[in-house]
N, C-alpha and C positions, 0 to 999 in steps of 0.2 A: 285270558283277561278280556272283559269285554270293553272296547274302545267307544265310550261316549261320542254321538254327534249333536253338532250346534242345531239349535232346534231352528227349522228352513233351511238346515243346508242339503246338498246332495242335489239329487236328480228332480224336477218339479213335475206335478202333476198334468196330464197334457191338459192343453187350454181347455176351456167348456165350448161346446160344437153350439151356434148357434147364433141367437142376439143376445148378448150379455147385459145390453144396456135394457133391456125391456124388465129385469130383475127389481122388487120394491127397494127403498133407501132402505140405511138401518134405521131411521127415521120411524117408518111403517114398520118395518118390521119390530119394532121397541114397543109400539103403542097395540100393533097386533097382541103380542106376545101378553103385554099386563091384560087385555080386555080377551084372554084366554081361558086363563087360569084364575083361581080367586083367594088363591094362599103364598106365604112370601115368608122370607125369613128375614125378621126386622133385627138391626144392629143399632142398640142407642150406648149410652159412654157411661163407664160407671162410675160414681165419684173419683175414683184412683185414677180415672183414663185410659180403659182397658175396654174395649168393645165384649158389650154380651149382645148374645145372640138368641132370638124366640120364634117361635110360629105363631104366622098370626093370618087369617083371614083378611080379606081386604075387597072392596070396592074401590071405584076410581072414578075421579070426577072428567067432566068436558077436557081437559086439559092433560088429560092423565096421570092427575096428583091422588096417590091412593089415600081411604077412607079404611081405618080399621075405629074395633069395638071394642077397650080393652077396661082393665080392672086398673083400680087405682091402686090394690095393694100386691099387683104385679111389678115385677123388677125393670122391665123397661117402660115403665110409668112412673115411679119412682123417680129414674132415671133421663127419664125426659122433662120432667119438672126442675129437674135438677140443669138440665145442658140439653137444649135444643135438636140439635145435630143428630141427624141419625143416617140407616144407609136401608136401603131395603133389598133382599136378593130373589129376582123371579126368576124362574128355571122351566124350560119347557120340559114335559116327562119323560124320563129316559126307555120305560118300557122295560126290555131286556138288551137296549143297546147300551153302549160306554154313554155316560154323561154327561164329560167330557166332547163329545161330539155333538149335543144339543145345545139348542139356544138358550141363553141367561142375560140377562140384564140385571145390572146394581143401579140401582135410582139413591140419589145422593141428594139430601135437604135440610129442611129442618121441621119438625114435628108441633102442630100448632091445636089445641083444644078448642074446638068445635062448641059453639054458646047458645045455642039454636039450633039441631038438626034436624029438623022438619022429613025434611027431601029426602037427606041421605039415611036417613034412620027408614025409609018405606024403602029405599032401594038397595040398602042392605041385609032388611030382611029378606027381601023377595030373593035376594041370591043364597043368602044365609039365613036358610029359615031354620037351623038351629038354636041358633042366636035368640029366639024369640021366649028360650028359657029366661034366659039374665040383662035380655038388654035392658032392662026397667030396674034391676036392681040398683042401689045409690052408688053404689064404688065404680058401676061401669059407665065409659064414656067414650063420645065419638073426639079422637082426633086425626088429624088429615094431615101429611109427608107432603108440603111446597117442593116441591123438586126445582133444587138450582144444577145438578150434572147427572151426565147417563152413559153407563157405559156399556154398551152393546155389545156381545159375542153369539157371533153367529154358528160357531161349531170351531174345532181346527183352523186356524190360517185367519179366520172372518172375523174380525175385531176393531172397535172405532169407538172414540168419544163423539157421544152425537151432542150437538151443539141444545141449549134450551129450549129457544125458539122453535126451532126444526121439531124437537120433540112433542112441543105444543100444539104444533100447528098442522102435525101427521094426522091423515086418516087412520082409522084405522080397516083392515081390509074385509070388505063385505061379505066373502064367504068362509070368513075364519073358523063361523059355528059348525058347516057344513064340507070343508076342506078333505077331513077325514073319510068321509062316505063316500065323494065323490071320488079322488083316489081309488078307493077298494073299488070301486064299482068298476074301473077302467081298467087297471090291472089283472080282477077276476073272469071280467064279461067284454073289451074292448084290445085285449095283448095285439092284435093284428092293428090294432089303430094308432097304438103307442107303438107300433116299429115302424108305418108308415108315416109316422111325424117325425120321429129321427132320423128317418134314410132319407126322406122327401125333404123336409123344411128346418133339416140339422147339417143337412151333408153326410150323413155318415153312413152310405150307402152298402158298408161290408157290414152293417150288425145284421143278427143273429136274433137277437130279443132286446124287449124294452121293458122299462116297469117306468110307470110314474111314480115320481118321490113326492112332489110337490103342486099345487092351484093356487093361485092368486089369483087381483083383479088385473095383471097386465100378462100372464102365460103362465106354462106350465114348464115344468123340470122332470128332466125324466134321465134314467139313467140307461144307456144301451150297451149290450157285450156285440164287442167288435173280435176282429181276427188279430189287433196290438191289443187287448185287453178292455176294462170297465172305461168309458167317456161319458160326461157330464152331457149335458144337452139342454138348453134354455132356448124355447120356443116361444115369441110375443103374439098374444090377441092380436088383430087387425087394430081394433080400439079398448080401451078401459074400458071394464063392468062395472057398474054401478050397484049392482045387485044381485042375489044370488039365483033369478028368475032369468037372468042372462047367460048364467053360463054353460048350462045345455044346449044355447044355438052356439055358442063362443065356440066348444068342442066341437059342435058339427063342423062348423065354419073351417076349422082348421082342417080336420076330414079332407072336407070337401078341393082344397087348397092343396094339398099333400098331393092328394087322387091326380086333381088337374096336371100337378108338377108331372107325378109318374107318368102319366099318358104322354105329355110331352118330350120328355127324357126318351119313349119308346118311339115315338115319332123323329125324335133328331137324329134316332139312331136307325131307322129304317133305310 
């Protein structure tokens, strides 16, 4: 018989090697995540009060209230006419990992018909230029999800209600479009640089290898095999990037820092 355990219980994962504190809010990471991706699985109430569930495309304004394009003789249009309230589910893509292990956010609000969409009708087609079949047709129309609650998941373990304000008022992170390439690029063409970041400026001087998982605008995450197994490892820039033209001196920089550590470590020990 298999003996169920309490989910957190048992033995924890060792700490992350590193600065921990240099890691974005869920804040940033919530607002990241919506100006990622441009599709969402919207939840409006059905007469009875029973949550339906849709796919729907979306834009999203300054504030990170999303913008979708929908039909009126759709069921969560319907439904929205009907009871305000809806919930919206964005999920970052799983790939071929569990999906469960990626990040998701539920935006929680209330769903408001748009009487004028000038603006958002040009910057939803340019993301959505499929759209440019039906958005003119009568039955479709722009309304926009006011978000009053958010609830953050960051993978396993990583989970918080992010406050409104805080979600309003998050950046979101400069190299988000570009994140992925840069990665690949380090991992394919720089391996000897992500293990002098985690043995130099992580402490974890017995790895073996490193991969980057992760770039932001405040450091890089990277995962190292040690001689006790896989460690976490969060490394902070000197200063925030403000842009994605910064972060190839940011990565030297760090280089450059690591190199110094090692040379000095060989000299303490001369």
């Amino acid at each position: 018989m298999t003996v169920k355990q309490a989910h957190g219980s048992g033995d924890s994962s060792p700490p992350i090697a590193g600065d921990i504190s240099t890691f974005p809010t869920d804040a940033e990471l919530a607002r990241t995540l919506v100006a990622s991706t441009g599709s969402a699985t919207l939840s409006t109430l059905t007469p009875k009060g029973f949550p339906y569930g849709s796919i729907v495309s979306y834009i999203h304004d300054d504030l990170g209230n999303p913008i979708i394009l929908i039909s009126d003789m759709a069921e969560h249009t319907i439904n929205a006419r009907k009871n305000e309230k809806a919930s919206m589910l964005i999920s970052e893509p799983a790939g071929d990992g569990d999906p469960l292990g990626k990040a998701r956010l539920t935006l929680v609000g209330s769903l408001h018909l748009l009487n004028n969409p000038k603006n958002e009708r040009k910057d939803y087609l340019e993301k959505h230029q499929h759209a440019s079949f039906y958005v003119d047709y009568e039955d479709f129309n722009f309304w926009k999800l006011v978000v009053k609650e958010c609830r953050y998941v960051g993978g396993f373990g990583h989970m918080s209600w992010v406050e409104n304000h805080a979600y309003q008022s998050a950046e979101i992170d400069p190299l988000f479009l570009n994140a992925q390439e840069i990665i690949e690029h380090m991992n394919e063409d720089h391996r000897d640089a992500n293990l002098l970041y985690v043995k130099n400026l992580a402490n974890l001087q017995d790895s073996s290898e490193a991969t980057m998982l992760g770039i932001d605008r405040y450091g890089v995450t990277l995962r190292a095999s040690t001689s006790k197994g896989p460690r976490m490892a969060r490394i902070g820039f000197p200063t925030p990037l403000n842009s994605l033209e910064e972060a190839r001196p940011a990565v030297i920089e760090l280089l450059e820092l690591a190199r110094s550590s090692s040379n000095q470590q060989i000299k303490a020990n001369e």
